[in-house]
N, C-alpha and C positions, 0 to 999 in steps of 0.2 A: 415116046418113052424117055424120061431122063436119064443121061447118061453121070457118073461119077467119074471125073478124071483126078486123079489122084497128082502132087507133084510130083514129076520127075527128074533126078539127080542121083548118085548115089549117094549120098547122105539120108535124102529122103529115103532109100530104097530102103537103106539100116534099121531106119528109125522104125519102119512099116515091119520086117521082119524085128528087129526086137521085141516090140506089141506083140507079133501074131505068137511067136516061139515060144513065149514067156509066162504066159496067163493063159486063164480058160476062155473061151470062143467068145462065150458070153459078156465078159471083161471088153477083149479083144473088139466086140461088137459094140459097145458100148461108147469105145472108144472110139470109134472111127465112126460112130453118130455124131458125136458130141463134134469131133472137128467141124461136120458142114454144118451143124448149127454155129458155131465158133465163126466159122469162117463166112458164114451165111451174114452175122452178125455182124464182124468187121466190115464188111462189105458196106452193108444197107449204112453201118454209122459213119463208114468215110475213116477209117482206122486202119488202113492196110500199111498206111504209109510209115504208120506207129506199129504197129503190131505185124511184121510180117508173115507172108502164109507159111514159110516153111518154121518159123518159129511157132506157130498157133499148132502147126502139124506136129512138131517136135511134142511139146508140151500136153496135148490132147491124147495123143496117141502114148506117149509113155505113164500118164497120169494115175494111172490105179498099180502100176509095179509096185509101189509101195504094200502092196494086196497079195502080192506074189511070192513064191519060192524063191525069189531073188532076196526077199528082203530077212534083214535077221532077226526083227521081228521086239527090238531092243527099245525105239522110240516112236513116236507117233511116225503112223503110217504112211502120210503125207509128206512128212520129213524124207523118210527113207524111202519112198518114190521122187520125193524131188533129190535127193542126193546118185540115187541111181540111176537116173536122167541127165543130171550133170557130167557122170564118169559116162556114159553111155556118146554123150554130145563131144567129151571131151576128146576119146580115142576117134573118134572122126574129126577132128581138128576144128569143131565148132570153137569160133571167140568167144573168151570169160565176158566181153557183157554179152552177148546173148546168152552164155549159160546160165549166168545170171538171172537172166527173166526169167527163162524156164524156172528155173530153180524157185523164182519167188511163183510162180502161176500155180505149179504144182504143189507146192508147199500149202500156199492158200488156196487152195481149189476148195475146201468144205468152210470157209471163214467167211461169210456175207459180211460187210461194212471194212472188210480186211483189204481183200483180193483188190475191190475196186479205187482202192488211195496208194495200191504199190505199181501204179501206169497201166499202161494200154493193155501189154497184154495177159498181165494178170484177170483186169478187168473182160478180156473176150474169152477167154478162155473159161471163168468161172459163169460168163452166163453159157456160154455155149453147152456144158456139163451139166449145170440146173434144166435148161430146156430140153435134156433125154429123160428127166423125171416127172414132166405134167405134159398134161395136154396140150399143144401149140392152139392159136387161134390161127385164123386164114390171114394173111395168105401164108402163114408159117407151116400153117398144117400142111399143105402140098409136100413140104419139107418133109417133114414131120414122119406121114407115109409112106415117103418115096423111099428115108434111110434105114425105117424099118421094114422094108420089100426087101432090101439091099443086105443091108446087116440085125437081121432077127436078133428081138430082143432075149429068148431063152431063160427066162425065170434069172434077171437079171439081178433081182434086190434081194433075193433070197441067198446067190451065189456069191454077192458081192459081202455080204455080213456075214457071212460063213468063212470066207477067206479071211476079213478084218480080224475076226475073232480068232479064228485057227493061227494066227501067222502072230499073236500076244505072247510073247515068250518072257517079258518083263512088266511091272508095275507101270514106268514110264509111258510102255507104249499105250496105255490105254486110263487117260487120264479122264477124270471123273466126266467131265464137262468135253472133252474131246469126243470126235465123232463115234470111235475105238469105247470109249467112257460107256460114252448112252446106249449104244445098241448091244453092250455085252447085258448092262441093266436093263434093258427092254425085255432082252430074249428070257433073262434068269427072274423076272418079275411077271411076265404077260405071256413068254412062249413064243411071240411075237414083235417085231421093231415098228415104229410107226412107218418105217420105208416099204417095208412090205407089206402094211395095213392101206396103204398108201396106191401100192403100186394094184392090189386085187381090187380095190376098188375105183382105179381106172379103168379095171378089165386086162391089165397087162396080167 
């Protein structure tokens, strides 16, 4: 049976309870997918050395707050998950450049051709997050079932565009063509997002 060992340190330990306190399980679960594929990934590319684990941790795990009751709901949501990840790294004494990366990981986590020109770990951390939305192939699939045995997904795309939307409290945060943009036009045009058309017809 695979086992999950998570880092330990107290920084990691923050970073794990910020994620869990902060969001719905579902988020929460999401999250802590997205890191062993993350990490799964750095690994297989030889990238650990560029991207370290507890920065892919940091960044994976705080990555949807912008989603959250934490955010004020002013600018895109990716902004202000990656600015509350920053302050979050910061009161635990993490150094400006790795807050830095986080800061750009999480920013660009929904930006395909973005994430991967701003370094390593922008780059592991945006696929690690896309590979909890589609089906893995083998031998990733092992992965794939073992994270969701571990951290159930819970009607994840339905919760996560519920929170995007809910948490809009200005025009900024939810610009046309941003992630915030499309899924408010999906829901108010179709009832439905393609994330969630997406995800029932994986069976999720």
């Amino acid at each position: 049976m695979r086992t999950f060992d998570l880092p330990s340190s107290p920084i990691a330990a923050a970073i794990l309870a910020t994620s869990r306190d902060n969001q719905d399980a579902s988020l929460f679960n999401h999250s802590m997918r997205s890191y062993w594929h993350a990490r799964s990934y750095a690994e297989s590319a030889g990238l650990l050395d560029q991207a370290p684990e507890i920065l892919i941790f940091a960044a994976t795990l705080l990555h949807e707050l912008g989603a959250s009751a934490l955010a004020p709901g002013r600018e895109r949501f990716e902004i202000e998950g990656a600015d509350i990840a920053a302050e979050t790294l910061l009161g635990l004494g993490v150094g400006e450049s790795d807050i830095e990366q986080v800061w750009d990981a999480i920013a660009l986590h929904t930006s395909g051709g973005l994430a991967e020109r701003r370094g390593a770990l922008p780059r592991v951390v945006r696929v690690g997050i896309v590979a909890d939305f589609g089906r893995a192939e083998e031998p990733q699939r092992e992965l794939q079932d073992a994270v969701h045995a571990e951290w159930p997904r819970l009607n994840l795309e339905t919760v996560l565009v519920d929170n995007i939307i809910e948490r809009v409290k200005d025009p900024a945060a939810a610009p046309r063509f941003g992630m915030a943009g499309v899924v408010i036009h999906e829901r108010e045009v179709h009832g439905i997002t393609g994330m969630e058309v997406a995800a029932r017809d994986l069976g999720w």
